[in-house]
N, C-alpha and C positions, 0 to 999 in steps of 0.2 A: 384791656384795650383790644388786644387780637381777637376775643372772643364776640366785642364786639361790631369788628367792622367784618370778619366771616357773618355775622349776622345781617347788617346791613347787604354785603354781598349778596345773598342767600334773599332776601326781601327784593331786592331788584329784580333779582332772577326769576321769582316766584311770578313779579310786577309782570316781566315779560312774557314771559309764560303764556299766564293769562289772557293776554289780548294775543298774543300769538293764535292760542288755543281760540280764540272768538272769530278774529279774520277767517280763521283755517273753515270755520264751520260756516262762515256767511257764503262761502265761496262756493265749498260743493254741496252742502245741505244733504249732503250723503250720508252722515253719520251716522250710525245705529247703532247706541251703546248695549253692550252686553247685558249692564246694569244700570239701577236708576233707584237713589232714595227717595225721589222728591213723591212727594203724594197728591193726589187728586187736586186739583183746584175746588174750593169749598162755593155750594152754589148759593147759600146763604145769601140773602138781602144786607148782612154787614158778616163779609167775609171775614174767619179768624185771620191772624195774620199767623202766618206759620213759625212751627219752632227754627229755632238759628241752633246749629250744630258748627263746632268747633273742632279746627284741624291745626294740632302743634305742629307746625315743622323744625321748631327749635330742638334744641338738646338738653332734654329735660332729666333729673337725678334718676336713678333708678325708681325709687318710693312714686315718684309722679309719673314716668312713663307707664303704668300701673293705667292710667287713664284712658288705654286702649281698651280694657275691659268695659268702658263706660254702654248701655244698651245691649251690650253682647248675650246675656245672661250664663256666663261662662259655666257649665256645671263644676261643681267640687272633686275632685280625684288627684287624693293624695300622692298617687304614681307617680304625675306628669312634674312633680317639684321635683327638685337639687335636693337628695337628704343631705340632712348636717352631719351625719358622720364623714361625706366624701371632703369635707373641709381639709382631713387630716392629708390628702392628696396633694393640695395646693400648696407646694412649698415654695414655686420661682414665684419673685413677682409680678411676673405676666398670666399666671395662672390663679393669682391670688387677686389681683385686679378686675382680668372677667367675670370671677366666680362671685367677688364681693359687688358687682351690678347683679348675676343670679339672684344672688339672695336675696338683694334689695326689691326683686320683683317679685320672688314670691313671698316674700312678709305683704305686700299689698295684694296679694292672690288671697292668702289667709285673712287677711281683714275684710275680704267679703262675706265669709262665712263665720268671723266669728270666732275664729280658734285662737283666742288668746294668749292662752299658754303655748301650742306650737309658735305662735309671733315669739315669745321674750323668748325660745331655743334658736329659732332665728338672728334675734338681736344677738344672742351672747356668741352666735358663728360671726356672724357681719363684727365685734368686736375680735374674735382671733384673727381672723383676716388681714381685716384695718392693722393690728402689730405687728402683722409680718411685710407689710407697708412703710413701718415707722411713723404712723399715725398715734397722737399722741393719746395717751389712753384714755383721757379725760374726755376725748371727743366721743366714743361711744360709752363709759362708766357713768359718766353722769346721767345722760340718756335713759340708761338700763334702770337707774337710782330712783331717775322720777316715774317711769315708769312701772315700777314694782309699787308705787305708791298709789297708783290707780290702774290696774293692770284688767280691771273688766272695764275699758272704754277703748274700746279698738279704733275707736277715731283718732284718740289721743296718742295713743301709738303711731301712728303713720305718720301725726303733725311733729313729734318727738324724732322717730327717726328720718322724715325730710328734713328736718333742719340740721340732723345730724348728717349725712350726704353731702347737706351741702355745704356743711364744713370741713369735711374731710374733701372734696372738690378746689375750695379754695384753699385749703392746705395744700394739696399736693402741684398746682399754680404759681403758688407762692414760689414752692419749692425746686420751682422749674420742670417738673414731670407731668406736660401736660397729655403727652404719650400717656402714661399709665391713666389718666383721667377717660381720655378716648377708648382705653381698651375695657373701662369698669362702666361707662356708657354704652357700649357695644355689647358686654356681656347683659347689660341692665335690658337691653333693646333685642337683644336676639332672644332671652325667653320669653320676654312678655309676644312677640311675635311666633314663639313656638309653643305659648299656651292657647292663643288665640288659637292659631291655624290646629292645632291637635284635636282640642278640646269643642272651639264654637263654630269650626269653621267642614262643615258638609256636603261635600264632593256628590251627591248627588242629589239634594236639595238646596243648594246657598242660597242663604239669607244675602237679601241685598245691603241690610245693615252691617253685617259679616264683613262680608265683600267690600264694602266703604272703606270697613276701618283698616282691612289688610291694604287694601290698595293705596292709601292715603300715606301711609309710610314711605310710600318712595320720596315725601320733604324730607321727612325726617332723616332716611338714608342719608341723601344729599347730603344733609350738614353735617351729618357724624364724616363722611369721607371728605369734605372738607377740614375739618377739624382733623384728621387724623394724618392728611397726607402732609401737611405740617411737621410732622416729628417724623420723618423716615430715618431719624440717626438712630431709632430704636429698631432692629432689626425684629421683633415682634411685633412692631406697628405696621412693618411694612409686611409680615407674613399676613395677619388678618386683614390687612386695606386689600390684600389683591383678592382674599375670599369674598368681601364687600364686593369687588366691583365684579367677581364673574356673579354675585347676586342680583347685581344692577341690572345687567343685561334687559334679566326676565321683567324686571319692574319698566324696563324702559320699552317693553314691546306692546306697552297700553297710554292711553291718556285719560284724563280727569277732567269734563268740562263743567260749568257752572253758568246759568243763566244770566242772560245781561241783565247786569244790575243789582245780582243776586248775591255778589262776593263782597267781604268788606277783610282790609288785613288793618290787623290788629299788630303793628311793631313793635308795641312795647309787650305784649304778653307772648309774642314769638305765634301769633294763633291766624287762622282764614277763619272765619265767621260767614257760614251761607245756610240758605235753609233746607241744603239737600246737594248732591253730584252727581253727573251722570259718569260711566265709567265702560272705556272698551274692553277691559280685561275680558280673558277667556275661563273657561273651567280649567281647559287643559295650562294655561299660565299660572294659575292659583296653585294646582298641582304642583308644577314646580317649584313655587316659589315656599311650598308648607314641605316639600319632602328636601331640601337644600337646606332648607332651615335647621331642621331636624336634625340633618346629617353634619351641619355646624354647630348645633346645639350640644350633638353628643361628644363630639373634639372636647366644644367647650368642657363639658362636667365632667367627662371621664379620662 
């Protein structure tokens, strides 16, 4: 239920936003965004209709935040993952939390390329984890079980351990720990935003698709520090919410507008649906916002 009327919140918010962001532009018609995905209007006698691109703002399992990769063409480089030995590091459960959304994102980094045997070394880390959580073991065992059973279909892996995520999500809910839920979201959401910005994201060429996906995260933000400043009785929730919010800052020194007409929100899938954004970000904001990450990425795994 808390989950979700923060969401409902969080959809108002967006609601305003958006027409906030549209007045703002009819007024001064000053705007000159940094960046822009939309593409060419087509001169064709029967115009194509353009593709629609999808922005979660919701809080999505580690396996599915993974979907920031979508267009990116992230290259491969075994470096930029969490290896599985540092698992044996994680022994508080706030360290076992963050690290088990780690993982959970780069087993979806690995299912692009295909390494399926790196995935099930993966799973059986995200299974030590989850027990030093008090996650019941059958929530990752069985998982591992049927996946050893078809272990070359890397699709099937991801739909395998998304459902596993998000059982171990409503277990720990259940259980009244939705602090530790926030902090394995957080850790799920701060690599997949430190492989992006390491890896796709080029400081003196940006891609404006790049650029999109990094920027577009500031919903996503939003609701994780929603969600999190909920449980300040966990004094690790409240240690990473105040790292979240000096990250906010930099995401809050740009805007994201969208044509009239051109936005549609999607409430039940948590998603914005438009066929392109324009975006004031800077190079120099982007900078900051991949080298912070970074610098919270390595807290996180090390």
């Amino acid at each position: 239920m808390k989950r979700e009327v923060i969401s409902s919140l969080f959809t108002i918010m967006v609601i305003i936003a958006m027409f906030s962001c549209g007045r703002k532009a009819e007024q001064t018609k000053e705007i000159i965004p940094s960046f822009s995905t939309y593409t060419a209007r087509p001169v064709a006698e029967e115009p194509v209709p353009p593709e629609k691109r999808e922005i979660f703002y919701g809080l999505l399992t580690p396996v599915e935040v993974t979907n920031i990769f979508n267009r990116l063409g992230v290259p491969y480089n075994e470096a930029s993952l969490n290896p599985v030995i540092n698992a044996e590091n994680y022994l508080s459960s706030s360290r076992a939390a963050l690290n088990l959304g780690v993982y959970g994102v780069d087993l979806g980094y690995l299912k692009i390329f295909r390494k399926n045997q790196d995935m099930f070394n993966y799973m059986l880390t995200v299974r030590k984890l989850a027990g030093r959580l008090d996650i019941p073991e059958s929530y990752i065992t069985d998982p591992i079980k049927r996946v050893e059973a078809d272990l070359d279909n890397p699709d099937s892996i991801i739909v395998i351990m998304n459902q596993a995520y998000k059982q171990i999500e409503d277990h720990l809910r259940t259980d009244g720990r939705e602090g530790t839920v926030g902090l394995m979201l957080m850790g799920g959401w701060i690599e997949a935003m430190y492989i992006a910005t390491s890896l796709a994201y080029d400081p003196a060429n940006p891609d404006p698709e790049v650029v999109q996906k990094i920027s577009e995260q500031k919903y996503t933000l939003t609701s994780l520090l929603s969600l999190m400043k909920n449980y300040y009785d966990d004094p690790m929730v409240v240690f990473y919410t105040k790292k979240l919010l000096f990250l906010k800052r930099y995401f809050d020194t740009f805007d994201i507008y969208f044509r009239k007409g051109d936005l549609e929100i999607d409430t039940n899938r948590q998603a914005l649906v438009s066929s392109g954004s324009e975006m004031t970000i800077t190079v120099e904001t982007l900078n900051n916002i991949r080298d912070y990450v970074a610098k919270l990425r390595n807290e996180i795994v090390n």
